[in-house]
C-alpha positions in Angstrom: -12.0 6.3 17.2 -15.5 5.7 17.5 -15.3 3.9 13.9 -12.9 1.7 15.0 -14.7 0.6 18.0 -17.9 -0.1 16.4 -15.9 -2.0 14.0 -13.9 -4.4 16.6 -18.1 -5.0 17.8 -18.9 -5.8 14.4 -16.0 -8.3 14.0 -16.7 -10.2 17.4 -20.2 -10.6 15.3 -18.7 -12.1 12.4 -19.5 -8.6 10.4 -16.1 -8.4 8.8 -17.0 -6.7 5.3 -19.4 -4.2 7.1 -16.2 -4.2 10.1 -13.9 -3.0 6.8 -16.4 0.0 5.4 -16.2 1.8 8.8 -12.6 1.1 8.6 -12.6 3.0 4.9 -14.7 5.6 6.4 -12.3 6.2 9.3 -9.5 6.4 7.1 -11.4 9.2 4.5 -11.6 10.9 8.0 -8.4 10.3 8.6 -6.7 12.5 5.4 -9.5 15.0 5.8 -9.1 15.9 9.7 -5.9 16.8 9.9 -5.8 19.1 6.9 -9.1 21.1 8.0 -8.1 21.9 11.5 -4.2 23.1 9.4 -6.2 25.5 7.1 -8.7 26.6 9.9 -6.1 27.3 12.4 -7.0 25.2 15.0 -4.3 22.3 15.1 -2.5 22.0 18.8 -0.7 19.3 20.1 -3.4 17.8 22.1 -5.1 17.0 18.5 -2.1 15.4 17.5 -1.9 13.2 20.5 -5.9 12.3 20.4 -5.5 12.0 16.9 -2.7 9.1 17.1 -4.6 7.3 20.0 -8.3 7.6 18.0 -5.5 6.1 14.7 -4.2 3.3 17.6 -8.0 2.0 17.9 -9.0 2.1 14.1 -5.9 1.1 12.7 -3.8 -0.9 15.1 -6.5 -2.7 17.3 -9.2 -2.9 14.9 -6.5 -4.6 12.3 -5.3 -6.9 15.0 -9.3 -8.2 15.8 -9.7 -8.7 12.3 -6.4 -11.0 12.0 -7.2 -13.0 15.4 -10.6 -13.8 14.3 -10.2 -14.5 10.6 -6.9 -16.2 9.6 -4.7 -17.7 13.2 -7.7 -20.8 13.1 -5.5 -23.7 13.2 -2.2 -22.6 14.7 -0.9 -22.9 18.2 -2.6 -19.9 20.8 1.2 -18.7 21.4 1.8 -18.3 17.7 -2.0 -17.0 16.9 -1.6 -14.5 19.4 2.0 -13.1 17.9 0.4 -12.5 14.5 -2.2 -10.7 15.4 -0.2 -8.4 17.9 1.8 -7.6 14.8 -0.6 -4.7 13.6 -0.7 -3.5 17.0 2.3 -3.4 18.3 4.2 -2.0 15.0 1.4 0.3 14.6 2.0 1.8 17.9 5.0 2.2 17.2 5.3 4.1 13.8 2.4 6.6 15.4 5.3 7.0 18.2 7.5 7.6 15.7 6.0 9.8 13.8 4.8 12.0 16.4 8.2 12.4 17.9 9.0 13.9 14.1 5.6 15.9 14.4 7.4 17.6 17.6 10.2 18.8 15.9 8.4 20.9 13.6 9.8 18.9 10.4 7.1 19.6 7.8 7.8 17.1 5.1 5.6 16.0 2.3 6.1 12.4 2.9 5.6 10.1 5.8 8.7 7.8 6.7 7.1 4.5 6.7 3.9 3.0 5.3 0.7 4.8 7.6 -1.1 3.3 9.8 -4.4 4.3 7.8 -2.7 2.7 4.5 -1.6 -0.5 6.4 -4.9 -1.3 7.9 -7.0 -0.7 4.6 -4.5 -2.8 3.1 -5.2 -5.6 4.8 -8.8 -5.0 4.2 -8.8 -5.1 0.9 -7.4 -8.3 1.0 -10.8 -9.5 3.0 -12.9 -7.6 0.3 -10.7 -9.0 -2.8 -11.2 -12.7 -1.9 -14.5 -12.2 -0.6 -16.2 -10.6 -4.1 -14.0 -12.5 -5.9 -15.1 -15.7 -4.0 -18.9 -15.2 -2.0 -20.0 -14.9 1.5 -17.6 -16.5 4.0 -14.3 -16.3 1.6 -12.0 -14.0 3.3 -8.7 -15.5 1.7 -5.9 -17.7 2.2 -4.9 -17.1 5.8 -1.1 -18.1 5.1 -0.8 -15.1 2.5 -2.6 -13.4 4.8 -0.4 -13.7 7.7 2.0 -12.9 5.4 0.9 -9.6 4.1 0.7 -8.6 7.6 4.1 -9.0 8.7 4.9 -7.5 5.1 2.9 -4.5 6.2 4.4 -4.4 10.0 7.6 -4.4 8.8 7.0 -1.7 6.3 5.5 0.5 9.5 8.7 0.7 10.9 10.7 1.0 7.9 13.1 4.4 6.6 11.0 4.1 3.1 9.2 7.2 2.0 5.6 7.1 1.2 3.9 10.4 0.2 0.8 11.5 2.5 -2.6 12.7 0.5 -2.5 15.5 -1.4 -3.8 18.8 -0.9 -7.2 19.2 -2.1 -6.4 22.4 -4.7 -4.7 22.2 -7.9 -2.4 25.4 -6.7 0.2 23.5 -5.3 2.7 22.9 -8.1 2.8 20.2 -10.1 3.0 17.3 -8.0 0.8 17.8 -5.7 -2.0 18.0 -9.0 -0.9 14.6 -10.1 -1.5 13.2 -6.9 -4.9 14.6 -6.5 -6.2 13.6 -9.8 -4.3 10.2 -9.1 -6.6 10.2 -5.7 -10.0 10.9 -7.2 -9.2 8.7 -10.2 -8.7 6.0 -7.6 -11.7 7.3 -5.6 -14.1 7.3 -8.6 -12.6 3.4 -9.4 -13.5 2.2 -6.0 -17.0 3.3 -6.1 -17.3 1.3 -9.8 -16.0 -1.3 -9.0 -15.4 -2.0 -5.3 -13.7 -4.3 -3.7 -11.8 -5.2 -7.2 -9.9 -2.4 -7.2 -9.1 -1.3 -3.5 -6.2 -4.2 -3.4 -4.4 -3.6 -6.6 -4.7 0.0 -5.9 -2.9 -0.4 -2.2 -0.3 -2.8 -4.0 0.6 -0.4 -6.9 1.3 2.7 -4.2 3.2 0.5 -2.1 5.3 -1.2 -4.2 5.4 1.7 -6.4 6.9 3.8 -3.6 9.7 0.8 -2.9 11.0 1.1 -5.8 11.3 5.1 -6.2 13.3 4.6 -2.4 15.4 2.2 -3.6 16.4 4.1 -7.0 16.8 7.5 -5.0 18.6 5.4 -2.2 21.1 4.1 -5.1 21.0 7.7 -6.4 22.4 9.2 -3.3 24.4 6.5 -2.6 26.9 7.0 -5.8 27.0 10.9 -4.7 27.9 10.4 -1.4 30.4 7.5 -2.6 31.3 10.4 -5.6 31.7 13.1 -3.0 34.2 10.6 -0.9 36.3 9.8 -3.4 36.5 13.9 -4.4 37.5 14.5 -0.9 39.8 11.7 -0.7 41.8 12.9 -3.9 41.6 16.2 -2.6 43.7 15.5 0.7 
């Protein structure tokens, strides 16, 4: 939380890259919170509800500054003001959503819809893509931008799986070792080569995840249609 809120300050000062490294920061502390208080014992419910509202500020409002000050130049207030509302309010409402799941004790290894944390770093990278790719005071095109972030609002709130960080042993099983070499790969890529690789790397494990939703979703669709027909026959 306190990331977030020295990162709105350094975007009312025109800081946006430095604005988008406490942003990173908050979200490494974001994967790395959670799963320390879990093995130490000490997760409650008051953590989980500090934990989305400290998420709300870095992720939601922080994401939100950053769109209102950077890419609504040029359109009416009414219409400015609706885009950037879009990380906030569909932010809000996916950490709503997932800690109503959170309260039913449903431990899954997937998060229904794209995180908050994921969405917000996103649209960073998009900042730090144009501006290394471009110089000082190139942020990007702000019509793909404002496009990216209703892409990413909308995929807050969807039913599509994305997996959440994986544990930090290799004892797991299998899966959960591909992930975590996947992770430090990605980790060790972003330290070489910066804001190169950040955006590509948020693409691939969006877009990725899409389409292993919508094959699983056609997957199960011809069973249930499969298991129909069998009962149908069966009458």
């Amino acid at each position: 939380m306190f990331l977030g809120f020295i990162a709105i300050g350094l975007i009312m000062k025109g800081e946006y890259y430095n604005a988008g490294i406490l942003v990173l920061l908050a979200g490494l502390m974001d994967i790395f919170d959670g799963k320390i208080a879990r093995i130490l014992g000490i997760s409650s419910k008051f953590g989980l509800e500090f934990d989305s509202l400290a998420d709300t500020v870095s992720f939601c409002v922080v994401p939100s500054v950053l769109v209102y000050a950077l890419y609504v130049d040029g359109l009416s207030p009414l219409l400015g003001v609706t885009f950037s509302f879009i990380p906030l309010l569909f932010g809000t409402i996916r950490l709503a959503k997932y800690n109503l799941d959170a309260s039913t004790d449903k431990t899954k290894n997937y998060f229904v819809g794209l995180s908050t944390p994921i969405a917000a770093v996103t649209l960073f990278s998009y900042m730090f893509f144009n501006n290394q790719i471009w110089g000082d005071s190139q942020y990007g095109d702000p019509r793909t931008a404002l496009v990216l972030v209703v892409i990413l609002g909308v995929l807050m709130v969807s039913s599509i799986h994305f997996p959440k960080a994986p544990l930090i042993t290799f004892k797991s099983g299998l899966t959960n070792s591909l992930l975590l070499i996947t992770f430090i790969f990605c980790a060790l890529a972003l330290v070489v080569w910066k804001g190169f690789v950040l955006l590509p790397i948020c693409m691939i494990y969006i877009m990725w995840n899409i389409i292993l939703w919508m094959i699983r979703s056609h997957h199960q669709a011809i069973k249930g249609r499969h298991i129909d027909d069998t009962n149908y026959w069966g009458d």
